[in-house]
C-alpha positions as CSV (number, residue, x, y, z in Angstrom):
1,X,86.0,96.9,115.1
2,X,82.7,98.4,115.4
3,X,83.3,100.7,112.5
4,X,84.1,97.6,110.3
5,X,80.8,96.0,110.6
6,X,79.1,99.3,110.1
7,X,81.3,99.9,106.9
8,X,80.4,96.6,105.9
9,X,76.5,97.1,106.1
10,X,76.7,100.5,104.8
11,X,78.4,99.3,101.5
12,X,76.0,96.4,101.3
13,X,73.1,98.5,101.6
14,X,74.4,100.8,98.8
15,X,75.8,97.7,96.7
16,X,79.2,98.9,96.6
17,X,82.6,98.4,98.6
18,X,85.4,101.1,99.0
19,X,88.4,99.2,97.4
20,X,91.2,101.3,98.2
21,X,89.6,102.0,102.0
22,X,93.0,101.9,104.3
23,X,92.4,102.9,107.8
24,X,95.8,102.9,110.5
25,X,97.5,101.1,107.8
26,X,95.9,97.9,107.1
27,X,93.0,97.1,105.0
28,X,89.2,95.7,105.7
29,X,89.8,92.5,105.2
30,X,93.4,92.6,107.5
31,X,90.5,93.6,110.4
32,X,88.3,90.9,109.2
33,X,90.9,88.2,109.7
34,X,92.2,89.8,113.0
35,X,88.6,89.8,114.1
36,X,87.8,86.3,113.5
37,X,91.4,84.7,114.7
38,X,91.2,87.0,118.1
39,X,87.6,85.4,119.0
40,X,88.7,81.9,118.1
41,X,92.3,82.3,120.2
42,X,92.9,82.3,124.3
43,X,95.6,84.9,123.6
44,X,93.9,87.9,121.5
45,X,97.0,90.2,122.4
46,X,99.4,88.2,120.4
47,X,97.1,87.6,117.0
48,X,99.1,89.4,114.3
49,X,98.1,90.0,110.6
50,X,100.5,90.8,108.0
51,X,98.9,92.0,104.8
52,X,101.1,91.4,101.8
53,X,100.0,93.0,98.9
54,X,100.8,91.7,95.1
55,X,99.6,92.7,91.5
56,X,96.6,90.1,91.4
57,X,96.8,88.7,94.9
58,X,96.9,89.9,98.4
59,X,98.7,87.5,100.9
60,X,97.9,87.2,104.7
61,X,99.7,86.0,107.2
62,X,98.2,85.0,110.6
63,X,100.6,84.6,113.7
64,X,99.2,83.1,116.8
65,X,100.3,82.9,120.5
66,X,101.8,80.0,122.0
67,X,99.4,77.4,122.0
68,X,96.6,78.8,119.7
69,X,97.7,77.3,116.4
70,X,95.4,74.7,116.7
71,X,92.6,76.6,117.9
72,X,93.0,78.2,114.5
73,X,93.7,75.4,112.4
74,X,90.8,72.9,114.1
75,X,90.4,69.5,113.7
76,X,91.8,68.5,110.4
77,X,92.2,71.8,109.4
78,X,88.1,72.6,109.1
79,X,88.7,75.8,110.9
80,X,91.3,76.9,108.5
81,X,89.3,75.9,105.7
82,X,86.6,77.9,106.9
83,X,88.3,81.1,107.5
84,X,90.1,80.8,103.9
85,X,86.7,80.0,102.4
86,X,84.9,83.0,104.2
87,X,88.2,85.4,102.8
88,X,88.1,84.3,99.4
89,X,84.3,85.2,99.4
90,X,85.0,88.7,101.0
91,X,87.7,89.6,98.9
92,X,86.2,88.3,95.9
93,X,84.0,92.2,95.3
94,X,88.0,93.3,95.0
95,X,89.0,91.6,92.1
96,X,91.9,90.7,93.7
97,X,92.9,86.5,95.3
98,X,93.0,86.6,99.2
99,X,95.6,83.8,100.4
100,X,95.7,82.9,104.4
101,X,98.9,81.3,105.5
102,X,99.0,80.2,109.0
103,X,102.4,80.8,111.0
104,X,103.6,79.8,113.6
């Protein structure tokens, strides 16, 4: 995860982001979402992201363990919000509309 964060800096430094940067085959933003789910869950092991990728859209979906949904939904879905809100900012140097759907 370390090499995420310095990725990001480095690209904000230089005012640029590597679009098509795949690394183990998921993207940036799959990591991001993994990254913020597994610190917000009691079971990181069983967080998995499935990056779904359309013409003008990229689709995630975010499996939790047993008893984590609601860690990651929060209290009247704020949490939720608040990861779709920080994904749609990310993803918005891509050109591209990031969707989080949360299964279970």
């Amino acid at each position: 995860m370390a090499s995420f964060w310095n990725r990001l800096k480095k690209d904000n430094e230089l005012g640029e982001v590597d679009k098509d940067h795949n690394k183990e085959g998921g993207t940036e933003m799959k990591e991001f979402v993994e990254y913020i789910a597994k610190h917000l869950v009691d079971k990181p092991d069983e967080v998995q992201v499935l990056e779904i990728d359309g013409e003008r859209t990229v689709v995630y979906e975010l499996r939790v363990g047993d008893g984590d949904l609601g860690k990651v939904i929060g209290k009247r879905g704020q949490t939720a919000k608040s990861i779709r809100t920080l994904l749609a900012a990310a993803s918005a140097k891509s050109g591209k509309r990031a969707v989080l759907e949360i299964l279970e």
